[in-house]
C-alpha positions, 0 to 999 in steps of 0.5 A, a space after each residue: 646686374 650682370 653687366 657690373 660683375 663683368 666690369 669688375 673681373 679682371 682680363 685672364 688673357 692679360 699675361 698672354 696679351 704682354 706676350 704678344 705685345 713683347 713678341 711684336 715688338 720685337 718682330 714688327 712684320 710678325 702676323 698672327 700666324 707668326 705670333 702664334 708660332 712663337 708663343 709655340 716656341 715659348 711654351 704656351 698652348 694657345 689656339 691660332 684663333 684667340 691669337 689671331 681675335 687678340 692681335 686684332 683686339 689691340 689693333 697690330 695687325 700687320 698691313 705692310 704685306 701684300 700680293 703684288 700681281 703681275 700683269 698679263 701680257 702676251 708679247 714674244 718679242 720679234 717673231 719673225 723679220 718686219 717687211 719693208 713698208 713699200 706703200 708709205 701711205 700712197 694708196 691711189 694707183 690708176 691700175 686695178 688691183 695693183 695695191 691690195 692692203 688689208 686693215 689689222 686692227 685690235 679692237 678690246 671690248 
């Protein structure tokens, strides 16, 4: 059966799996990308993406980096001079049209 031959063959990627093992050892934040340029610099001709399916396959992917986003925001500070509160909450007057206020209120949806 073709399954029982498979079995039997020995890994041909072996030596380049001891390799990245001894990279990364060396290197724990190295990722494929990385690994890749060193076996490069080693003097291997691998492709990125069989390093990349072999980091995988022994499970050392790297999960420390990630991308922190900031988050918006639209504040410039003082922009001009804070009035003075001259109502302080007293809105009933017996004169028409003596306080006139208006309502600033930011609704987010």
């Amino acid at each position: 059966m073709y399954w029982q031959k498979k079995w039997s063959e020995e890994d041909k990627d072996q030596a380049l799996k001891d390799e990245i093992l001894a990279i990364r050892q060396g290197h724990k934040d190295y990722g494929y990308r990385r690994i890749h340029l060193e076996l490069k610099n080693r003097g291997w001709a691998v492709n990125k993406k069989k390093v990349q399916r072999l980091v995988q396959v022994m499970g050392l992917q790297v999960r420390s980096y990630g991308r922190k986003y900031k988050k918006y925001n639209a504040y410039k500070g003082v922009v001009s001079k804070i009035k003075k509160n001259r109502i302080n909450r007293r809105f009933n007057t017996c004169i028409p049209y003596q306080k006139i206020t208006t309502d600033t209120t930011e609704f987010k949806y």
